[in-house]
N, C-alpha and C positions, 0 to 999 in steps of 0.2 A: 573754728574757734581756737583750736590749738597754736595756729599759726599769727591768730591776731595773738595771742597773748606772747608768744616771743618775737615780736615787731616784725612778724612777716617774714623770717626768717627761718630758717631748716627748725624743723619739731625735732624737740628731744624729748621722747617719750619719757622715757625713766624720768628726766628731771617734773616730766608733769604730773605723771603718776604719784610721785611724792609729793608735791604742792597740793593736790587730792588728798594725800592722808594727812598731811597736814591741818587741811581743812578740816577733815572730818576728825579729826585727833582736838581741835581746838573747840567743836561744835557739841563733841561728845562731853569734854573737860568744863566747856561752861554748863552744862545741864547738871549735869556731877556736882560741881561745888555748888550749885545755886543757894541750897538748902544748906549748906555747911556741915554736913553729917554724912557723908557718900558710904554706902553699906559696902561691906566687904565683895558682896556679887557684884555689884556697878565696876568696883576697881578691876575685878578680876574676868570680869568681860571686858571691860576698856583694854587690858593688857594684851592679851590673849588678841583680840581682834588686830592692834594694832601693833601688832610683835613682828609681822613680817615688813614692816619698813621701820621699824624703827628697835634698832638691838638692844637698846637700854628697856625694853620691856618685855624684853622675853625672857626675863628671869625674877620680873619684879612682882615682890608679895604686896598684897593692900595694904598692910602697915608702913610701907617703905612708900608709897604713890600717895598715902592718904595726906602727905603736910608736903609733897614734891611741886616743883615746879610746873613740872606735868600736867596737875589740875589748876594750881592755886592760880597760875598767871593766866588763867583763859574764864578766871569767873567773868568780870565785863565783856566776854564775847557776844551773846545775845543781845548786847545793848548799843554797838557800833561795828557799821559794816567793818569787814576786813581790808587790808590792799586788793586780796585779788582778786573778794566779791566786788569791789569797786571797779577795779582793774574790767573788769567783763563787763560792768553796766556801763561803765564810758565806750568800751568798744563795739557793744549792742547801740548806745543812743547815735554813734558815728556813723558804723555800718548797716545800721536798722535792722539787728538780726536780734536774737531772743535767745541766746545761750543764759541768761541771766536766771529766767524760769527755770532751767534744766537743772541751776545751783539750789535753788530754791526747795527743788522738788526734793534734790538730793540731799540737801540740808535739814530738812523737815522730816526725810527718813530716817537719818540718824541721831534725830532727837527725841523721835519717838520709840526708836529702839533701843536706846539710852532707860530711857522711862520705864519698856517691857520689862529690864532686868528685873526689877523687885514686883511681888502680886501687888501692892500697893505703892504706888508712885506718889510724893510729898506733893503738899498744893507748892511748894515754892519750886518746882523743878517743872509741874505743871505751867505756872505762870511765867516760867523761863522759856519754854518753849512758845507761850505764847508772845512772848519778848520780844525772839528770836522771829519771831513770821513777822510781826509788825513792825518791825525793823525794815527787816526785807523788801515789802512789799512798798512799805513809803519810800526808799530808793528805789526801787522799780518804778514805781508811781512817778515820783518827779523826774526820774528821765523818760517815760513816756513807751514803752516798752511792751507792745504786745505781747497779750498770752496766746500760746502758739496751743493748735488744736488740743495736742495730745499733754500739754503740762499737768502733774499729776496721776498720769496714767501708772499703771505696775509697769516697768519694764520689763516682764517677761510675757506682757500682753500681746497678744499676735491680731493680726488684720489688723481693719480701719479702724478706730475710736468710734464709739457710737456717740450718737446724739444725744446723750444724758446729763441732764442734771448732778453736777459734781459736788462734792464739796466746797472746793475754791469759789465756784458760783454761789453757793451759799453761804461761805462766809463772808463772802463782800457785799451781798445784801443784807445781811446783818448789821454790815461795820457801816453801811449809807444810810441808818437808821440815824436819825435825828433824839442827839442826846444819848439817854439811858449806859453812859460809860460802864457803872459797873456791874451794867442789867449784861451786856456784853463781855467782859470778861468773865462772869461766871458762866453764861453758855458757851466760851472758848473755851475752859476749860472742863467740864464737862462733856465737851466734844474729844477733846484730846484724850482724857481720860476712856471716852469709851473707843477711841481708836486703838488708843496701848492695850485696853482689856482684848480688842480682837486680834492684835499682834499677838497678846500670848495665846490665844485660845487657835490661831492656827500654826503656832509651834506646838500643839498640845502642853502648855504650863499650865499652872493652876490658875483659875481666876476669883477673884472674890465674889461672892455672890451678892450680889450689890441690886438698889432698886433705882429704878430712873424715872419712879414719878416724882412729878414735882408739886410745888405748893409757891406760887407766883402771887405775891403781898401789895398791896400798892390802892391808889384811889380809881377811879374811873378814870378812863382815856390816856391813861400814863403807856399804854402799848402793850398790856400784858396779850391780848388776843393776837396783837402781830406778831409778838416774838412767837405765840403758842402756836400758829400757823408756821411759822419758821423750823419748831421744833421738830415738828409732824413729819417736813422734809430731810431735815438733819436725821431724823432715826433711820427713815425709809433708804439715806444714800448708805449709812453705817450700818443697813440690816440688823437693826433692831426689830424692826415692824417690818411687815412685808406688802404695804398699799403707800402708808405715808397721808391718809387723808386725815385731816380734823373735824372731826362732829364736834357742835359744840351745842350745849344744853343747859339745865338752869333746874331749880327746886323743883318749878311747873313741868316739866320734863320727866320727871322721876318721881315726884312723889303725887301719889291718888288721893282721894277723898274718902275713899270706901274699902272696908277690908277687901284683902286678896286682889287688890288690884296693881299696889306697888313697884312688888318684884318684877310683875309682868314688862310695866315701864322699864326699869330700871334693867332689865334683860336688852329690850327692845333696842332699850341706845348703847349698851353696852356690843350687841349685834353690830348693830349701823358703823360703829366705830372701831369695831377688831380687824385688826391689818393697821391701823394708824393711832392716834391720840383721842382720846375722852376729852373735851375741855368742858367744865363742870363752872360757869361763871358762881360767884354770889352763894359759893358752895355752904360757908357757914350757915344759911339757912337749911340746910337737908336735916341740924342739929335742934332739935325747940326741948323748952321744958317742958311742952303739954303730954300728958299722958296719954291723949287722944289722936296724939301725932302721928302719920306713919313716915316720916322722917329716920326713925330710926329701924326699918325695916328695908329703906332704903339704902341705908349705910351698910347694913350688915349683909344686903344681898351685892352692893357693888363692893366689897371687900374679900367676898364669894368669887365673882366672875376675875377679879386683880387676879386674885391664885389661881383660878382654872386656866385661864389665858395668857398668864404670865408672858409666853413667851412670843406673845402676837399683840398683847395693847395697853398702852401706855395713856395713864391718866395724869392731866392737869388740872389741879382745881384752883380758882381763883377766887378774891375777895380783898377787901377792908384790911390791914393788918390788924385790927386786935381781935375781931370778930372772929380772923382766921384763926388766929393763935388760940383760941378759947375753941374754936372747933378740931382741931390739931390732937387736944391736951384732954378731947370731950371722950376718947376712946384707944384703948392700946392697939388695937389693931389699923388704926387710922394716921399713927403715928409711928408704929413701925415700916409704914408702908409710906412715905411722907415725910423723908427723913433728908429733904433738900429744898431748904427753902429760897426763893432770890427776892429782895425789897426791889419794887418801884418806885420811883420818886417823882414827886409833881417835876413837872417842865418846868424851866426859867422863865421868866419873860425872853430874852433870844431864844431858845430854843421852842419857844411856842411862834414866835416872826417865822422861825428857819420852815417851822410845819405850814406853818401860812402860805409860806411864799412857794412851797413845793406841791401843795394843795391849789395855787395859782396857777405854777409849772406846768402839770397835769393836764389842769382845763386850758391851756394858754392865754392864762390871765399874768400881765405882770403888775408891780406897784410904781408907781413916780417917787421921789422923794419924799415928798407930803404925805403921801398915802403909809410909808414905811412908818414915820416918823408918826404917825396918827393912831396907826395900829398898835406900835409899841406904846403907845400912852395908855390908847383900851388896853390895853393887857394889865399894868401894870396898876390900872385902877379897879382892874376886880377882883373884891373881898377872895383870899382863897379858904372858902370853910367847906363842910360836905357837897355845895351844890355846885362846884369847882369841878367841870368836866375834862380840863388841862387841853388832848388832843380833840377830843370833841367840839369845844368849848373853839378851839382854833378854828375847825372846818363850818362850825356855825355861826362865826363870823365870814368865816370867808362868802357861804352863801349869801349871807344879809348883804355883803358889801356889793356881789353881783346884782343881787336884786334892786339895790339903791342906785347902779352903774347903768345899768339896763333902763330904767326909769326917767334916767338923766339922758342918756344918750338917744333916747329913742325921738327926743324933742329937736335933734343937729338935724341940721340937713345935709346928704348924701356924705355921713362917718367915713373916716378913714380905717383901715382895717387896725391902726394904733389906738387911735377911740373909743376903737368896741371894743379890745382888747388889754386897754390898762386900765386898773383902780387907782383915782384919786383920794385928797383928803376927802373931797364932798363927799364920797363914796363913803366913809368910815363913820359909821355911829357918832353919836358925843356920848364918852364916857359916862357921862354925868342924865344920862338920857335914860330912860324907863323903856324904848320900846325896841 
């Protein structure tokens, strides 16, 4: 890599080494200003780090760095590749080699160590680092640039890389999720956030004691249970939990009919689920007004097992936004504990075709024209009120269309394997139809 970047020519080490601190001089300085407030610690580990290649900061106090050039001219850095990151991704798309990841890796390390300096890191310095990867990764992306076994790994890791489930694999199934933008940037950052909380916590710093359940708002089939499966993974790579499985359960799950029967439930799935996440759909009903309810013995015994196990299982509960927000506000101990909420939002009409078509993908179903063009209309002509399934509501079209494809084609004589395989319009409902 050395040699591609000085055109194949004698390596001058020193001069690359400093292109290195430069980078990371520029990576550190845009995380710094993101938020326009850099605490006196951010400057004075920026200095301090980068003192030995660069003399003007080995004498420099934070009030003298805090309006410098230093910081101020590398705020857009997270937002456009650099020369020499580009520099490397033209010479990886040329050569078909992957030095590009190795910037990547090392760019993501110093923004996260950026973040470690304060116990609490701003959401705008958060969100700069997540800038910063998605920047990245779409340059990488459109030159086509394999990820090499070991990207990501610790550098001081020794042997083979095992076969595990990374981060990077899970954030890019995240990001292939259809829609849900800003369901995504709050679990990027939330992820970063708890990567910087383990940065400090293995320098021995302070960390804040912080909760990481959550409370996921939204209607039916908007993807909260996917991301909640997603989530179960993201703790288990970040050693939050130590299984990473999701159970997931419902009022009928947890709450009896008869006294002394409740807690016992309400133990039993709490069991099945330590080592990974609780997902508690439709949880605003565990709340009633009736006296007779043991809903509320439910609450208060899974509020019991959060503190006992604190540090093995993490619950999600899901629901309705208002119904949640009234069950949120129905107890202080439920909201001290439930103090990170994310909204789901209905799907688009595109974004319910993209689910269709990838729900077709799947089965190796595709659509013709007519068939795209049909489906988008069903879409767009159904009322969106409570009975509005969104992703559901997608894949139960998709079945009926197979079902009407199958029924048509079975009357051809000897199908081509295109036949059996695409959805037409005949295929598609009429909007306008009952059945």
């Amino acid at each position: 890599m050395l040699a591609t970047l000085r055109g194949g020519g004698t390596v001058d080490r020193g001069a690359l080494e400093r292109d290195a601190a430069l980078e990371a001089q520029a990576v550190a300085a845009g995380i710094i200003a993101s938020d326009g407030h850099p605490s006196d610690a951010e400057l004075r580990s920026f200095a301090v780090a980068l003192s030995p290649w660069f003399e003007s900061l080995r004498s420099a106090a934070p009030s003298s760095l805090r309006d410098s050039p230093a910081i101020k001219q590398h705020r857009g850095f997270p937002i456009t590749p650099s020369p020499l990151f580009e520099t490397i991704v033209t010479a990886d798309a040329k050569s078909k080699t992957a030095h590009a990841w190795r910037y990547y890796d090392a760019a993501m390390r110093v923004a996260h160590a950026v973040c470690a300096v304060d116990a609490t890191p701003t959401r705008e310095e958060l969100l700069a680092v997540d800038t910063l990867r998605s920047m990245m990764l779409r340059r990488i992306g459109a030159a086509d640039i394999e990820r090499p076994a070991d990207s990501g790994r610790d550098p001081g890791e020794k042997g083979e890389p095992e076969k595990t489930e990374t981060l990077e694999d899970l954030l890019a199934e995240l990001d292939e999720l259809v829609g849900l933008k800003a369901v995504k940037t709050e679990v990027r950052l939330l992820i970063n956030l708890v990567r910087v909380e383990n940065m400090r916590r293995d320098r021995k710093l302070a960390v804040a004691d912080r909760s990481l359940h959550l409370v996921f708002l939204g209607n039916p089939g908007t993807g909260k249970t996917t991301v909640a499966r997603l989530m179960s993974r993201f703790y288990k790579v970040l050693k939050v939990v130590s299984k990473g499985h999701l159970f997931e359960t419902d009022r009928s799950g947890m709450v009896a009919g008869y006294v002394g029967q409740t807690a016992p439930k309400v133990n039993k799935a709490c069991d099945d689920a330590k080592g990974g996440v609780l997902f508690i759909d439709e949880a605003y009903a565990l709340v009633t007004e009736s006296e007779q309810d043991f809903g509320a013995e439910a609450v208060a015994t899974l509020l019991k097992r959060m503190e006992d196990d604190r540090d093995d299982l993490i619950v999600i509960v899901a629901g309705y936004t208002e119904p949640m927000q009234k069950f949120i506000e129905s107890n202080p101990g439920i909201k001290s504990r439930f103090n990170k909420q994310i909204e789901f939002p209905d799907y688009s009409d595109d974004e319910l075709i993209a689910i269709f078509e990838s729900i077709g993908e799947d089965a190796h179903y595709t659509l013709d024209a007519g068939a795209k063009k049909a489906v988008k209309a069903w879409f767009a002509a159904q009322p969106r009120d409570a009975t509005f399934g969104n992703g559901r509501t997608a894949r139960n079209l998709f079945e009926d269309c197979v079902t009407r494809q199958a029924s048509r084609v079975v009357d051809l004589k000897n199908p081509t394997d295109k036949q059996l395989t695409t959805l037409t319009k005949a295929d598609v409902p009429d909007p306008a139809s009952k059945e």
